[in-house]
N, CA, C and O atoms as a GROMACS GRO file, in nm:
protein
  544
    1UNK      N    1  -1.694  -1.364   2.267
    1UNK     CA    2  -1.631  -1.236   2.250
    1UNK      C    3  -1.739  -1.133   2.214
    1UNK      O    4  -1.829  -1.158   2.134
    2UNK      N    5  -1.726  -1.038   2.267
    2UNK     CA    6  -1.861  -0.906   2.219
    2UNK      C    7  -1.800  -0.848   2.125
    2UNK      O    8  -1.678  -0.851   2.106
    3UNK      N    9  -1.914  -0.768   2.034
    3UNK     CA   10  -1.915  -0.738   1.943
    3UNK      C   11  -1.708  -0.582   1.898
    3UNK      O   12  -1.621  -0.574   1.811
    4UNK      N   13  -1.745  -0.501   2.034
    4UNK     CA   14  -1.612  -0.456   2.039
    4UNK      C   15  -1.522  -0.545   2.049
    4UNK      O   16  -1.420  -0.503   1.995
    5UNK      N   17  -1.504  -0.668   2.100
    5UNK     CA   18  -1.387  -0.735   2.104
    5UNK      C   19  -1.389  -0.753   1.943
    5UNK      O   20  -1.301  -0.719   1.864
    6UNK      N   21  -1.469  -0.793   1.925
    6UNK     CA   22  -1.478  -0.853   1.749
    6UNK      C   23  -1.351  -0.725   1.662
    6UNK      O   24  -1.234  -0.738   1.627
    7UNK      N   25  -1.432  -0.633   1.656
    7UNK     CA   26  -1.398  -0.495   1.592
    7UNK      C   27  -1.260  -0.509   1.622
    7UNK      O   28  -1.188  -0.528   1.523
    8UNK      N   29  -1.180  -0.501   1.779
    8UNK     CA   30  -1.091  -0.460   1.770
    8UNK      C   31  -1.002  -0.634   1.792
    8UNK      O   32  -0.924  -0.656   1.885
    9UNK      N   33  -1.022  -0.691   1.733
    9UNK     CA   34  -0.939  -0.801   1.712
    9UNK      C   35  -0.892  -0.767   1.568
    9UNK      O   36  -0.784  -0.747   1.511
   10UNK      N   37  -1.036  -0.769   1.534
   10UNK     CA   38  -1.048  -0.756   1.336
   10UNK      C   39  -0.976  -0.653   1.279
   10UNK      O   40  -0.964  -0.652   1.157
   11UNK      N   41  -0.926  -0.564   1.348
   11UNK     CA   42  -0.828  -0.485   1.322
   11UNK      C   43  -0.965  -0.331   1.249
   11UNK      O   44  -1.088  -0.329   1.255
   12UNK      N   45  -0.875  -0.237   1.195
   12UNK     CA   46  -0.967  -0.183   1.075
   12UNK      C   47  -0.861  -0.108   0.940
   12UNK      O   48  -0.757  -0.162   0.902
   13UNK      N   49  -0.907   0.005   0.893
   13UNK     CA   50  -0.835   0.035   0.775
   13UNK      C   51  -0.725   0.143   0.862
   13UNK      O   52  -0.639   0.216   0.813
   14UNK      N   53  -0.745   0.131   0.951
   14UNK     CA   54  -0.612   0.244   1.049
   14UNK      C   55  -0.622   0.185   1.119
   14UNK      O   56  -0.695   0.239   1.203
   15UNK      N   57  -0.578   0.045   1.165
   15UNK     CA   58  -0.511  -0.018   1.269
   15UNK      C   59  -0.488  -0.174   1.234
   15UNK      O   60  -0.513  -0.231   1.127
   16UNK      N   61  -0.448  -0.214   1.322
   16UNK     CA   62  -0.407  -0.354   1.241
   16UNK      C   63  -0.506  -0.405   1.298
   16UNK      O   64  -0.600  -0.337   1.338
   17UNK      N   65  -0.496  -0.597   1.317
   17UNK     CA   66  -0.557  -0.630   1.398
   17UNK      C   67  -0.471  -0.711   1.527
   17UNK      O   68  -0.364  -0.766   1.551
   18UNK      N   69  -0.576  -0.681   1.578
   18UNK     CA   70  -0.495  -0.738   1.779
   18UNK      C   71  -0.473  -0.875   1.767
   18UNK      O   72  -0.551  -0.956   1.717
   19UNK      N   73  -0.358  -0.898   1.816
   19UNK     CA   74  -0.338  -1.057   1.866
   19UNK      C   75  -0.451  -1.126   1.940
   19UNK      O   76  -0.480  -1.068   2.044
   20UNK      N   77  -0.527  -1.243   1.910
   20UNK     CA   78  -0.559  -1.324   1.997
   20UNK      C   79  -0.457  -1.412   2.034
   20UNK      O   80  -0.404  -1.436   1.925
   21UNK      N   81  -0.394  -1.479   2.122
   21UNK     CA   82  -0.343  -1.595   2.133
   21UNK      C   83  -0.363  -1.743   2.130
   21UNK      O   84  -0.284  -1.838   2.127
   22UNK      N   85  -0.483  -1.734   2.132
   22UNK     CA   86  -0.559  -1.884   2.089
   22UNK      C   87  -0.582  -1.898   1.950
   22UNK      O   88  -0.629  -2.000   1.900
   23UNK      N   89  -0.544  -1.776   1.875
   23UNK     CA   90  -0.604  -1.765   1.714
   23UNK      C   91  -0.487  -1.685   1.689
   23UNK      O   92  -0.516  -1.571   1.653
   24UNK      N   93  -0.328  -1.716   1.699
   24UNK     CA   94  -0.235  -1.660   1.613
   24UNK      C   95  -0.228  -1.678   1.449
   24UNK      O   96  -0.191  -1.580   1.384
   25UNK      N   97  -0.259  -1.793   1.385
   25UNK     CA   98  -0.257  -1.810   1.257
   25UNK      C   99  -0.368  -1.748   1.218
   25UNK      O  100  -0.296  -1.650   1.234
   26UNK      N  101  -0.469  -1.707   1.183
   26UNK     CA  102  -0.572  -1.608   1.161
   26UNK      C  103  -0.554  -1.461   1.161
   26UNK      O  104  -0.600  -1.376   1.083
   27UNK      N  105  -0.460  -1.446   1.291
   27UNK     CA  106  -0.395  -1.305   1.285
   27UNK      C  107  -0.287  -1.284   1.211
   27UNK      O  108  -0.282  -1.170   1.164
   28UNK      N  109  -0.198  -1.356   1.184
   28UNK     CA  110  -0.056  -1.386   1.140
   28UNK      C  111  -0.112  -1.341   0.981
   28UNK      O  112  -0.070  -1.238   0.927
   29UNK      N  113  -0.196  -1.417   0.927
   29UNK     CA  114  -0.294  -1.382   0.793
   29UNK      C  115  -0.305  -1.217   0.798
   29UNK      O  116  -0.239  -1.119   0.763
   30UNK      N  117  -0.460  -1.258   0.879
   30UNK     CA  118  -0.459  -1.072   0.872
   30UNK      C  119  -0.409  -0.957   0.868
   30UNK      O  120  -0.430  -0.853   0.807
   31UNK      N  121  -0.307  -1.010   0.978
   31UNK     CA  122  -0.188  -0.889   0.976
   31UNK      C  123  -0.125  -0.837   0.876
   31UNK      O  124  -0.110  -0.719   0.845
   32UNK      N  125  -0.069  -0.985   0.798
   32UNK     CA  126  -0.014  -0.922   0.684
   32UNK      C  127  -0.118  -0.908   0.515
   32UNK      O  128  -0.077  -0.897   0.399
   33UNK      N  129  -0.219  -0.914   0.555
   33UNK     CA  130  -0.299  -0.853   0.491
   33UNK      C  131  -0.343  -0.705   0.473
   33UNK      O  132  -0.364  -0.632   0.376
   34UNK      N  133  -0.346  -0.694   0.605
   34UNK     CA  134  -0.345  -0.540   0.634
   34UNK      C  135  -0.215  -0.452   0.569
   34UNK      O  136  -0.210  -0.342   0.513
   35UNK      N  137  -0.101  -0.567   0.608
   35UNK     CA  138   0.001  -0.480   0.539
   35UNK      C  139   0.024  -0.453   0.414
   35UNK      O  140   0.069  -0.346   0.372
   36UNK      N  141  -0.010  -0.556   0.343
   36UNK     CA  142  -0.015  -0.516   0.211
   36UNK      C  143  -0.098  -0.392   0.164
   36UNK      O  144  -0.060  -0.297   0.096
   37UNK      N  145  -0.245  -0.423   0.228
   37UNK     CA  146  -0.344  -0.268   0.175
   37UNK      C  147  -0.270  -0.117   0.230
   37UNK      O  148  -0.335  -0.015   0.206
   38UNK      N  149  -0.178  -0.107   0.281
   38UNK     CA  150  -0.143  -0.006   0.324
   38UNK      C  151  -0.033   0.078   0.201
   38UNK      O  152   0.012   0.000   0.117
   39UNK      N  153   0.003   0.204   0.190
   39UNK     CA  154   0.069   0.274   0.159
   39UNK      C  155   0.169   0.220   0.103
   39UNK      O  156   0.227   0.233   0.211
   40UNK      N  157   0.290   0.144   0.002
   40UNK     CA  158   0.406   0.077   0.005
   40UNK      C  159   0.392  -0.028   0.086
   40UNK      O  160   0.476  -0.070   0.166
   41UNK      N  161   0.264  -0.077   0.059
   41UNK     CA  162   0.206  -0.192   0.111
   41UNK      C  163   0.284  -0.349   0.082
   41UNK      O  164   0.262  -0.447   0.154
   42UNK      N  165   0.397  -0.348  -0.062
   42UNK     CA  166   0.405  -0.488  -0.087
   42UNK      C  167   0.625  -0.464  -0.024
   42UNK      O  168   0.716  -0.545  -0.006
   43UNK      N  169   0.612  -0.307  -0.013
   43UNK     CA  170   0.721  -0.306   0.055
   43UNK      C  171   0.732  -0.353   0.184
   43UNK      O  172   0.824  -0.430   0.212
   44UNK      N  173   0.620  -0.302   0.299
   44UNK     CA  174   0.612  -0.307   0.433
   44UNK      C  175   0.625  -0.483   0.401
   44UNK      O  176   0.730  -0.532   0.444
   45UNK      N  177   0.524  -0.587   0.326
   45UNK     CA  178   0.515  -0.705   0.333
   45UNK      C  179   0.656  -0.769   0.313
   45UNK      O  180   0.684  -0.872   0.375
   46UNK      N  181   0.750  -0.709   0.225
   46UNK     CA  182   0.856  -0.768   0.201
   46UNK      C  183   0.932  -0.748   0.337
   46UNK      O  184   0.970  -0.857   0.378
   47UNK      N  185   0.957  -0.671   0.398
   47UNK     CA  186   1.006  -0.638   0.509
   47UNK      C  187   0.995  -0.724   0.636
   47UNK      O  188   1.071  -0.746   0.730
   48UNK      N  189   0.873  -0.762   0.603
   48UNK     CA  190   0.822  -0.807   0.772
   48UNK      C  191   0.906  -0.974   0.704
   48UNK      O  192   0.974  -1.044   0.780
   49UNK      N  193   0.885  -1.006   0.585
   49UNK     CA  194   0.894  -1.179   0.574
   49UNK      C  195   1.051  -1.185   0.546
   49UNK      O  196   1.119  -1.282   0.576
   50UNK      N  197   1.101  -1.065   0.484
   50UNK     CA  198   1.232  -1.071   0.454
   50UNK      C  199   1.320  -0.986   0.499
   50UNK      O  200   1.434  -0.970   0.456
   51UNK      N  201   1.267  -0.929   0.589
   51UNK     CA  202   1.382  -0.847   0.671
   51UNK      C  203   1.422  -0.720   0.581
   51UNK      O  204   1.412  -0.702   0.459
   52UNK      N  205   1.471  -0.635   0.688
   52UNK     CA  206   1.500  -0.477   0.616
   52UNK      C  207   1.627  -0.475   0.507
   52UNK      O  208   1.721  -0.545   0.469
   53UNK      N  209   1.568  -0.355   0.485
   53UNK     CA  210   1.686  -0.293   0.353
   53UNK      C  211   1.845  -0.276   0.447
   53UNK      O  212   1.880  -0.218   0.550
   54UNK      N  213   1.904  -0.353   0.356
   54UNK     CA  214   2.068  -0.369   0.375
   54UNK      C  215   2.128  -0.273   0.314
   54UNK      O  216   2.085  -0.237   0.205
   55UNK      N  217   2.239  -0.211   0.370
   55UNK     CA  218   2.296  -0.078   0.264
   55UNK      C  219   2.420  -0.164   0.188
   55UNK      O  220   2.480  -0.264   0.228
   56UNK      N  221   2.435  -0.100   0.084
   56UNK     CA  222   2.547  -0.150   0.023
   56UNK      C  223   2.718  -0.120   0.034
   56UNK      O  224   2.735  -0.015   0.095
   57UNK      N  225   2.827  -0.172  -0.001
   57UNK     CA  226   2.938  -0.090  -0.006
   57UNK      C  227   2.969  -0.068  -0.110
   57UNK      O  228   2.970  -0.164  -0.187
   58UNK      N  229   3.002   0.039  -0.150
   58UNK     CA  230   3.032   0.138  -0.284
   58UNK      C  231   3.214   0.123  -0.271
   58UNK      O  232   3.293   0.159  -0.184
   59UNK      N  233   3.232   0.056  -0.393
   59UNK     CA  234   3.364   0.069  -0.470
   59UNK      C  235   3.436   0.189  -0.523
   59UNK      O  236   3.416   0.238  -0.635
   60UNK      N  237   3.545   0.244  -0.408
   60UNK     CA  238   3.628   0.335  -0.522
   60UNK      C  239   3.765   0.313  -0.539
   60UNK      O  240   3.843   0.234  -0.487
   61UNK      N  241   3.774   0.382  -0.607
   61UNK     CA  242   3.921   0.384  -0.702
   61UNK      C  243   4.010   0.376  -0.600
   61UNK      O  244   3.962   0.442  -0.508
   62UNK      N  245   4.144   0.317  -0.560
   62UNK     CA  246   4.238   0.368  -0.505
   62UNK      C  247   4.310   0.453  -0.496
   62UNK      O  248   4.291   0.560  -0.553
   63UNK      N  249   4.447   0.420  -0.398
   63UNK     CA  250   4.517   0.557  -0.378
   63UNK      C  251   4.672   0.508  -0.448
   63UNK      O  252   4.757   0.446  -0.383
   64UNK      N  253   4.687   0.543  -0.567
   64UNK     CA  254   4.782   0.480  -0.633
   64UNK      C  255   4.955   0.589  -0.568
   64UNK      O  256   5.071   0.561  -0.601
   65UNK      N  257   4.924   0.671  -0.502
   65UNK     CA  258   5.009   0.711  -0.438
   65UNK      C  259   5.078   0.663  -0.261
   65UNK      O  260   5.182   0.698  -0.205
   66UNK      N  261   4.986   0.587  -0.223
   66UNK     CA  262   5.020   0.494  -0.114
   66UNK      C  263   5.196   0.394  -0.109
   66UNK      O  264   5.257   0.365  -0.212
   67UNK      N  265   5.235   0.365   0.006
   67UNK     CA  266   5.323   0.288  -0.011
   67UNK      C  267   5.305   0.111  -0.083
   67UNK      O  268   5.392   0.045  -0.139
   68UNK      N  269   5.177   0.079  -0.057
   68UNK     CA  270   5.140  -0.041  -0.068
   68UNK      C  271   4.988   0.028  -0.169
   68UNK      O  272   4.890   0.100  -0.154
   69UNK      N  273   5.059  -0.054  -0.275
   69UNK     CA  274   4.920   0.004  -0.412
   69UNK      C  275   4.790  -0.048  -0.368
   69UNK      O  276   4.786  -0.167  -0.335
   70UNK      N  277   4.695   0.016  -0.362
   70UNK     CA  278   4.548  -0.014  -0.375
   70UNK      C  279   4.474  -0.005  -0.438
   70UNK      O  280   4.431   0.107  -0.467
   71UNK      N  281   4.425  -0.112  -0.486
   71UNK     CA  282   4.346  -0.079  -0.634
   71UNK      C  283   4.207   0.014  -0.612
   71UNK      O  284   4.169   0.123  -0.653
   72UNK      N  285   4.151  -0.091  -0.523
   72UNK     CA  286   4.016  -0.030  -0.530
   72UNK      C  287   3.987  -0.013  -0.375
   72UNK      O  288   4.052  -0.101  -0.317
   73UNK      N  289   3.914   0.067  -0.281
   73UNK     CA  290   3.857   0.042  -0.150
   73UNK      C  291   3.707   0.070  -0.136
   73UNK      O  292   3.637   0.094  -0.234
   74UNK      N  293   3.676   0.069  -0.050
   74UNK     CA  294   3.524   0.014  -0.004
   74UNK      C  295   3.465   0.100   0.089
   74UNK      O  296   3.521   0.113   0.198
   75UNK      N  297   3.361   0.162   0.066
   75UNK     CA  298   3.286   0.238   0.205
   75UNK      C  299   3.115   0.221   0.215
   75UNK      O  300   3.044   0.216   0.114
   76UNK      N  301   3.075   0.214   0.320
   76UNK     CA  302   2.954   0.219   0.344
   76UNK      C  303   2.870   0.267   0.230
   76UNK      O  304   2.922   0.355   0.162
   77UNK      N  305   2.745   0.223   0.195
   77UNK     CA  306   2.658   0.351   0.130
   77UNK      C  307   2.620   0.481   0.237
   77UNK      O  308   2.605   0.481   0.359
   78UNK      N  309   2.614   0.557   0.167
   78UNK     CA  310   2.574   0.710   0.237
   78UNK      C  311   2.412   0.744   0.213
   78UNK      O  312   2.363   0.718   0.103
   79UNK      N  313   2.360   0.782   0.280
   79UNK     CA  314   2.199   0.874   0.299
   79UNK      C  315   2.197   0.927   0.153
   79UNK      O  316   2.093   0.925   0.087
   80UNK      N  317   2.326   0.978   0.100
   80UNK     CA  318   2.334   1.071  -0.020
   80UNK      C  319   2.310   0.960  -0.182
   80UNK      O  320   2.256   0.972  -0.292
   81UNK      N  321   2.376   0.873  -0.119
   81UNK     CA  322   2.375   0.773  -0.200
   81UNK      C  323   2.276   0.666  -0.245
   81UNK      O  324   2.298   0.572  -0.321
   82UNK      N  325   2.165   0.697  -0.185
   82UNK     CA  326   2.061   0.623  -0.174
   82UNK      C  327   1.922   0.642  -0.292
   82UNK      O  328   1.875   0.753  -0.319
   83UNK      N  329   1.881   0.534  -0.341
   83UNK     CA  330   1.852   0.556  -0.438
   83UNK      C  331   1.651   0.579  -0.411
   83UNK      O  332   1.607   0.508  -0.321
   84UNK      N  333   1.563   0.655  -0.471
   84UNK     CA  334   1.451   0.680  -0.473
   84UNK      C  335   1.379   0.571  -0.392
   84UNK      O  336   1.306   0.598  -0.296
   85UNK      N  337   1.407   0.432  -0.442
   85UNK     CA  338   1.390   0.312  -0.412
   85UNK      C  339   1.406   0.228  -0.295
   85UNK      O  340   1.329   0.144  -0.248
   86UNK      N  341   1.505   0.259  -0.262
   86UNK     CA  342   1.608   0.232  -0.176
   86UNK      C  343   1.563   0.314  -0.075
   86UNK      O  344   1.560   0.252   0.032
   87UNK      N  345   1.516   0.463  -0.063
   87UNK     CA  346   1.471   0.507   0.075
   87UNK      C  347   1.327   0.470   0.081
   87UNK      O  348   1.284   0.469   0.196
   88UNK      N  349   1.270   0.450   0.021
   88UNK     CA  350   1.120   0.387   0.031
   88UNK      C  351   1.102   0.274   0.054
   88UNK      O  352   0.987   0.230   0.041
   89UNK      N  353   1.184   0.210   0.086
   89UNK     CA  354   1.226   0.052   0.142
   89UNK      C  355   1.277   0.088   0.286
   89UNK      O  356   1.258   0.010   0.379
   90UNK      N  357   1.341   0.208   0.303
   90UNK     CA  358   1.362   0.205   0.433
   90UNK      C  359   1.275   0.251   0.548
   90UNK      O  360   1.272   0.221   0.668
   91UNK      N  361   1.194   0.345   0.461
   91UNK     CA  362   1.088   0.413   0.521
   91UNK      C  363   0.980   0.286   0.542
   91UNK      O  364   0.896   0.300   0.631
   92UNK      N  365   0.980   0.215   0.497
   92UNK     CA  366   0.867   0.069   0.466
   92UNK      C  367   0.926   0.012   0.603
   92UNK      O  368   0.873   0.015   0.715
   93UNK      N  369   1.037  -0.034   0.570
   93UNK     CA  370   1.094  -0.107   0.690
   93UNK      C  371   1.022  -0.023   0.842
   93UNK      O  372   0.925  -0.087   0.884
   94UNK      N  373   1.042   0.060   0.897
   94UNK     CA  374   1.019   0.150   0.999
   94UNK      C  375   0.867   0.106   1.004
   94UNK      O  376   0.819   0.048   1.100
   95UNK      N  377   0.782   0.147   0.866
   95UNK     CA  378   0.642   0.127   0.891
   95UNK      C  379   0.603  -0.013   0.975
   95UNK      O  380   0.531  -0.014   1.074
   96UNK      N  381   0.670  -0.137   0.908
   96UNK     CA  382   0.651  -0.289   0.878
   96UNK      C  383   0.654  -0.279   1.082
   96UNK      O  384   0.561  -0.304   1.159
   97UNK      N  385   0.768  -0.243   1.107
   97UNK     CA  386   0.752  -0.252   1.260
   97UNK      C  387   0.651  -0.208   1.330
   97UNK      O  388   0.571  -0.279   1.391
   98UNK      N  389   0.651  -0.063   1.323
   98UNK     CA  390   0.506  -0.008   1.372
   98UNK      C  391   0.312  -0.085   1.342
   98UNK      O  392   0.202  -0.064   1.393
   99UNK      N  393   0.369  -0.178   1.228
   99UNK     CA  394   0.238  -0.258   1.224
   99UNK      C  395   0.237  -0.368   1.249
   99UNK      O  396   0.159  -0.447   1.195
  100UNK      N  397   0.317  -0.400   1.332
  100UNK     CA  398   0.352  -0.530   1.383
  100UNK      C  399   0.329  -0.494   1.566
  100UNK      O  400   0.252  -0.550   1.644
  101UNK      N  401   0.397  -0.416   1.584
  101UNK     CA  402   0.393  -0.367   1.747
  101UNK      C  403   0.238  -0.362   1.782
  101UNK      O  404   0.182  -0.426   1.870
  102UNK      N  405   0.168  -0.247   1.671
  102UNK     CA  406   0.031  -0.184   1.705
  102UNK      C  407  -0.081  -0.307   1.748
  102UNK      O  408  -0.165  -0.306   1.839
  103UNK      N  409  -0.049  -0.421   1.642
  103UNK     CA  410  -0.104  -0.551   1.700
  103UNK      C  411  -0.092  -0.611   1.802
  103UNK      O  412  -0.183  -0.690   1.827
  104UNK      N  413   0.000  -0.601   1.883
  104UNK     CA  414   0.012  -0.682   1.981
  104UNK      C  415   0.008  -0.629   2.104
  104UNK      O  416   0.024  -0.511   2.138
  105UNK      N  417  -0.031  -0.795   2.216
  105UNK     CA  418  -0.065  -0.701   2.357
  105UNK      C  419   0.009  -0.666   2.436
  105UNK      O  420   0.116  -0.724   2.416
  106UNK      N  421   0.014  -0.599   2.520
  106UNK     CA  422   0.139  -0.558   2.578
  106UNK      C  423   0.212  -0.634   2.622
  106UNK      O  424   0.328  -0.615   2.588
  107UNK      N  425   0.189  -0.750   2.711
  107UNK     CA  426   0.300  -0.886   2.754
  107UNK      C  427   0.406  -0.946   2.625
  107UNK      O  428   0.520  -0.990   2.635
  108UNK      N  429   0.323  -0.928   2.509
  108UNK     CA  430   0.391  -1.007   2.410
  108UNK      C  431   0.514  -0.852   2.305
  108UNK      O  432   0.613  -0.858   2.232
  109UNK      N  433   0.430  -0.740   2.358
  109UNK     CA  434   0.494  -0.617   2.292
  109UNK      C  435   0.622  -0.627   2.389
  109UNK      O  436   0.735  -0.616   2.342
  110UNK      N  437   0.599  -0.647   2.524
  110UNK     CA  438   0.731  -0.626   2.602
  110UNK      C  439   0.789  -0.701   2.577
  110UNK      O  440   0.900  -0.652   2.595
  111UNK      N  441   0.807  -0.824   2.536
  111UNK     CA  442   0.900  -0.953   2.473
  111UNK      C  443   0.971  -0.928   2.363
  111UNK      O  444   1.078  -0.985   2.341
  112UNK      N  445   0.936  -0.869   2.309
  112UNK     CA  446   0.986  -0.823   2.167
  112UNK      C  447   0.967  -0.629   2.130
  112UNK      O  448   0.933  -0.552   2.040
  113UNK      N  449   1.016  -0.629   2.268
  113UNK     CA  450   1.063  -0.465   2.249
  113UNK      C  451   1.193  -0.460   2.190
  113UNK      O  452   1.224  -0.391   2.093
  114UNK      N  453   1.291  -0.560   2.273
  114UNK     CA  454   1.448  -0.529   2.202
  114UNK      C  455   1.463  -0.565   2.055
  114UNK      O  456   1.571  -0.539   2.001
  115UNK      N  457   1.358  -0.628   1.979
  115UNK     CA  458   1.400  -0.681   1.847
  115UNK      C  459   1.442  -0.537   1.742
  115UNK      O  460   1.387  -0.437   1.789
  116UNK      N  461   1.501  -0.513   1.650
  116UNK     CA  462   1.534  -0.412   1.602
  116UNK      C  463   1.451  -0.418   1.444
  116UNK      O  464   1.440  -0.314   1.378
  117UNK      N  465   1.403  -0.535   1.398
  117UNK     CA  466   1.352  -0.552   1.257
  117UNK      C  467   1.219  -0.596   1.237
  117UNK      O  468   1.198  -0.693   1.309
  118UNK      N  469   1.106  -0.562   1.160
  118UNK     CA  470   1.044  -0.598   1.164
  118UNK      C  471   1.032  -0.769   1.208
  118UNK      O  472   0.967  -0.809   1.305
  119UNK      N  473   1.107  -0.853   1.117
  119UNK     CA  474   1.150  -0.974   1.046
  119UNK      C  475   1.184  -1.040   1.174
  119UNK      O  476   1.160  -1.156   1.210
  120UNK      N  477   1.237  -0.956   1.228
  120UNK     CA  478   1.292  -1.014   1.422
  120UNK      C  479   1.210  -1.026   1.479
  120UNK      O  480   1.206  -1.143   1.517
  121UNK      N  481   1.090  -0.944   1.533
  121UNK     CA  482   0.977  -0.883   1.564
  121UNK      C  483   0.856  -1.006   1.508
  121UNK      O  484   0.829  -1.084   1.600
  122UNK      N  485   0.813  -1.024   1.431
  122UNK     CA  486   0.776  -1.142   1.372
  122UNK      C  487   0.808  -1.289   1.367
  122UNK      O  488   0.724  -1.370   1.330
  123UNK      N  489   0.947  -1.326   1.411
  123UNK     CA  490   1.002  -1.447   1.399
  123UNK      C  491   0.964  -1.486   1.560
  123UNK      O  492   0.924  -1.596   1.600
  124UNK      N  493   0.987  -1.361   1.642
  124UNK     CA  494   0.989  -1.416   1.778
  124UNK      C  495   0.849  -1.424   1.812
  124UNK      O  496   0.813  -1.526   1.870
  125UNK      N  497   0.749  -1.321   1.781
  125UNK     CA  498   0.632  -1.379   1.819
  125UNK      C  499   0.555  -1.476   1.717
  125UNK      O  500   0.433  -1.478   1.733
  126UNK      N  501   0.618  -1.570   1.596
  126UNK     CA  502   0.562  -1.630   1.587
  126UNK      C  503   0.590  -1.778   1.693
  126UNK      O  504   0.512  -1.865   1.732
  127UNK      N  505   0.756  -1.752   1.720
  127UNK     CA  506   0.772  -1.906   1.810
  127UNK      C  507   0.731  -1.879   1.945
  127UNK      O  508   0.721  -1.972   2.024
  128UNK      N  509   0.707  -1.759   1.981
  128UNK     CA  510   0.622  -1.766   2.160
  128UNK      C  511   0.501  -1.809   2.101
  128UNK      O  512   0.429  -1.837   2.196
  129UNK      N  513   0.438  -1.830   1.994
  129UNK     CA  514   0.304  -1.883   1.964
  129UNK      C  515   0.296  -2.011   1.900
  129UNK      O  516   0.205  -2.048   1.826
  130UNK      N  517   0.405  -2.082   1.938
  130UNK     CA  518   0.417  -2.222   1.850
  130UNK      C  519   0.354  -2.309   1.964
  130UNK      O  520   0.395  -2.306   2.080
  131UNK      N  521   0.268  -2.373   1.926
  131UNK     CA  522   0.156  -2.441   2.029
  131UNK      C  523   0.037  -2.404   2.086
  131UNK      O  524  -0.039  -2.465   2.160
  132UNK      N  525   0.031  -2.251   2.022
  132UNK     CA  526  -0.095  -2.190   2.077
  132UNK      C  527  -0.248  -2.221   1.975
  132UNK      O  528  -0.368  -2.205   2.002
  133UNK      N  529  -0.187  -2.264   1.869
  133UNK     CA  530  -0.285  -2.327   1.728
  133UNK      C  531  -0.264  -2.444   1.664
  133UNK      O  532  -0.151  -2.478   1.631
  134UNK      N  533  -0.354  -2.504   1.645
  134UNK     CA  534  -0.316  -2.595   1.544
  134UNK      C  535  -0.276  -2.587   1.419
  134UNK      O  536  -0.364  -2.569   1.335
  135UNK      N  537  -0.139  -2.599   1.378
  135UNK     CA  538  -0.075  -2.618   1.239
  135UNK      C  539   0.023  -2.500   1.228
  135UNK      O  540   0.057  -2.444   1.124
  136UNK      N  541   0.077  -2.463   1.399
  136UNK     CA  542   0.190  -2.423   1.378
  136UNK      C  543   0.287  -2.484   1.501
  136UNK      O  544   0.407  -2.458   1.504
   0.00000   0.00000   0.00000
């Protein structure tokens, strides 16, 4: 490999690093190495291994004027409802993908265009790479 291949395998501090396919576990490392040094770095990491932020359903009071009493009912969380935390997990999530895609080559990016989660995105190209290394 020449010295540019080197560089741009090895990724840098603004980019990840590129898939080899003969050396997925090395990248699989790196990658999420990289993710961690980044911005909400141990968020993006949680994301990619554990999948995105889930919204919650918020409990309210019923409608004690109904024909059939209801105590309590249930609705989505709202954008409004979202806590400091909670959008910086989502914003992470979004990142976690984009540093997962940026790595990879285009045959393997088009395979895992439809995935919607980081965590998806990751699961599938680790099993198109099951046999490409030893000790996975």
């Amino acid at each position: 490999m020449s010295t540019q291949q080197d560089i741009y395998a090895a990724g840098s501090e603004s980019r990840p690093p590129m898939l080899n396919k003969e050396n997925y576990v090395p990248w699989s490392s790196r990658l999420l190495r990289y993710a961690k040094s980044r911005p909400s770095g141990k968020l993006i990491h949680n994301s990619i291994l554990n999948g995105p932020y889930v919204g919650r359903m918020i409990a309210e009071l019923g409608d004690g004027e109904r024909d059939v009493n209801v105590n309590e009912t249930f609705h989505e969380q709202t954008d409004d409802e979202l806590s400091e935390r909670e959008l910086k997990q989502i914003e992470a999530d979004d990142q976690a993908i984009q540093t997962i895609l940026l790595g990879l080559p285009e045959d393997i990016y088009a395979a895992v265009d439809s995935c919607e989660t980081a965590q998806e995105i990751w699961l599938r190209v680790q099993q198109m790479m099951k046999g490409s290394d030893i000790g996975i």
